[in-house]
N, C-alpha and C positions, 0 to 999 in steps of 0.2 A: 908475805903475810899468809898463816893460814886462812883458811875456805870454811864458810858454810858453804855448803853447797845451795846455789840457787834453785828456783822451783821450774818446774816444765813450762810454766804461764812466763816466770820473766828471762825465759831461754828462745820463747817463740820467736821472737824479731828478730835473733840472730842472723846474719847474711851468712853465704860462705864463702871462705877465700877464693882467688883468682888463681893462688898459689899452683905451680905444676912442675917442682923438681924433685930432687931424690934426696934419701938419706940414712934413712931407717928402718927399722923394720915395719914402722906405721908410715910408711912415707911409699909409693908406686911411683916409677919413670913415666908409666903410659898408664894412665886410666883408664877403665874396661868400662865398656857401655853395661850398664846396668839392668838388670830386670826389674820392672814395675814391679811394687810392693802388691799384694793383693786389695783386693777391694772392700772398702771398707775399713782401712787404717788413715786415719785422719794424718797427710804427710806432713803439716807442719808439728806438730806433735811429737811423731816418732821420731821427725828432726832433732826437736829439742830433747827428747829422751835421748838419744845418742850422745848429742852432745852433753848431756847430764854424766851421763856414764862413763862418758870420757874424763870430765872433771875429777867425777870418783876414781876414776883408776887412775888417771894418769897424777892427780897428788900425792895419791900413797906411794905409786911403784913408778915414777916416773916416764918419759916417754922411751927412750932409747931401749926401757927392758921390757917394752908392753906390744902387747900385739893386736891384731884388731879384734880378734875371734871370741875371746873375752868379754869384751863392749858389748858384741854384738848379742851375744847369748842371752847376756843380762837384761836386755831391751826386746829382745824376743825376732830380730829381723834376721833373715838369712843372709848369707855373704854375698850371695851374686846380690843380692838388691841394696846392699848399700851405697853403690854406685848411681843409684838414681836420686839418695840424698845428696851426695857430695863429690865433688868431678873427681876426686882423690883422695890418698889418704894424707898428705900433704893440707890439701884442700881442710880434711877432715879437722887437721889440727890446729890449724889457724883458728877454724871458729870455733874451740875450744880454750882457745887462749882469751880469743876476743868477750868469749861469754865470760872469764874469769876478769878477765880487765874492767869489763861495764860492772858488774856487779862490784868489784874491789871500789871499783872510783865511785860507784854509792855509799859505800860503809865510808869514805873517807870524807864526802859531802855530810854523813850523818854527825860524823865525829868531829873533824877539825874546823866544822864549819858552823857548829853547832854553839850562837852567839848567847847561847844563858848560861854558855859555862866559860868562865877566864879561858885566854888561849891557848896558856901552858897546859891548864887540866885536860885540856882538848885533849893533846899528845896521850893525858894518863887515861883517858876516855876510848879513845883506838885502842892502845895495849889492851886495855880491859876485857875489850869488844874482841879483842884478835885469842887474848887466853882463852874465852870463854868460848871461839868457835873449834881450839883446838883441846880443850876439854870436851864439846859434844862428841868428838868422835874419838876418842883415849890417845890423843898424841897422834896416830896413822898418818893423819894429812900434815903434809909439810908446803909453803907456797909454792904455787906451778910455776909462776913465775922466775922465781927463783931456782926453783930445779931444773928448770931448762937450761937457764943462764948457766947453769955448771956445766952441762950434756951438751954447749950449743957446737960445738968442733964437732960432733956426730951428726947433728942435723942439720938439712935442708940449709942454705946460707938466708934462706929469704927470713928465717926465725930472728935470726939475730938483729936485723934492724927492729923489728916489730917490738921485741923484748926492752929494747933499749930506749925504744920510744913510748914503752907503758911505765918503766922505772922514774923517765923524764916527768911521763904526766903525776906520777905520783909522788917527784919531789917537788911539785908545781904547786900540789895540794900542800904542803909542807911549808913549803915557803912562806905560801900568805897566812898558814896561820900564825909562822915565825915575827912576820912583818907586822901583824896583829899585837902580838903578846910587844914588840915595839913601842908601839903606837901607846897602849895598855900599861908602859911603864914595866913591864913585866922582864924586858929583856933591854940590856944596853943598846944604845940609839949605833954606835959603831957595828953592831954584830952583824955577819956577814951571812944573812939569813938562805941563799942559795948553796953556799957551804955547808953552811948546820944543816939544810936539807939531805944531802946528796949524803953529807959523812953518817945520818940518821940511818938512809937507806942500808947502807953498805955493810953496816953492824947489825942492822934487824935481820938482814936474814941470817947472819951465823946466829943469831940470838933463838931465830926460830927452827933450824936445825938443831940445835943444844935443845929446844925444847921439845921436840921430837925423840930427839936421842933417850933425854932423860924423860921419856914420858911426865912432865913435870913443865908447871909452868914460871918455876922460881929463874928458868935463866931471861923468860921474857920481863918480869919486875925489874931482877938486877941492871938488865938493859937499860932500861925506864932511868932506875934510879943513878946511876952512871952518866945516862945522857943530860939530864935533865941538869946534873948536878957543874958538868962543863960549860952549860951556857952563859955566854957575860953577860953578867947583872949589871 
């Protein structure tokens, strides 16, 4: 799914990964001890600004073609002291992923869980929600998630469980709204709502690529109305 970009305030809590192997150009074998930021930068902050920044670049221009120096400029911290935020740049990426995961699994609490609207319209409730954050920023951001999952044979091996288990969490959001609309009469009592999840997943992101591509958000509707249109009644 594309991103709004979350805010420095719901970036603060992020932890950082444990993560410490190789792979890319954002990725270090041996982490360098870091120089102290100066005094007077509030660390949990500039934390979260980093990893803000990484969110921003890393959706537009993916991780394999991004480098760190970039990020860093953007946020104002020099290179030797990034290392005092994050033991890596491994390290770095995880909890850039991780911040797109929490925040994603809030917009999907908003949307699919959201009981004053039927639980099919839920589904048309997300789309909406997902066009409209890839109209705030003209098509650029395409989901991190999903762009990794294309790059993951480049990166780090530790990326690819982690990917696989935020895809899991948010066919799990899918599910129960599936089982809901169930329940609701809405969907045949046979349908095999773990399936419809996962085969959901697998076409939104070509959907959300196609709408990147075509700076346009007619191929995420068509999705919609495709998907919506194969479920057993």
């Amino acid at each position: 799914m594309s991103t709004s970009i979350p805010s420095n305030k719901e970036l603060s809590g992020t932890k950082p990964s444990d993560a410490k192997s190789s792979g890319t150009e954002l990725v270090n074998k041996k982490p360098r001890r870091g120089r102290p930021p100066k005094a007077g930068r509030e660390n949990t902050d500039t934390r979260a600004e980093l990893i803000r920044s990484g969110l921003e670049h890393l959706t537009e221009f993916g991780f394999s073609a991004s480098g760190i120096d970039t990020i860093l400029k953007k946020v104002g911290v020099p290179k030797g002291s990034f290392y005092f935020y994050f033991a890596s740049k491994e390290a770095f990426g995880h909890a850039v992923v991780n911040s797109y995961a929490s925040y994603f699994a809030e917009k999907l609490q908003r949307t699919l869980k959201d009981e004053s609207v039927a639980p099919l319209a839920r589904v048309a409730l997300f789309v909406d929600d997902a066009s409209a954050g890839m109209k705030k920023h003209d098509f650029t951001r395409g989901c991190l998630v999903g762009n990794l999952g294309q790059e993951v044979d480049s990166l780090p091996e530790s990326f690819r469980g982690r990917l696989i288990e935020i895809f899991s969490e948010w066919q799990e959001h899918l599910r129960e709204c599936l089982q809901a609309a169930i329940e609701a009469g809405e969907l045949a009592a046979h349908a095999d709502c773990d399936w419809l999840a996962e085969v959901f997943w697998s076409g939104w992101e070509g959907a959300v690529s196609r709408a990147k591509l075509e700076k346009s958000a007619r191929p995420l509707a068509s999705y919609l109305k495709f998907y919506l249109a194969g479920l057993p009644k």
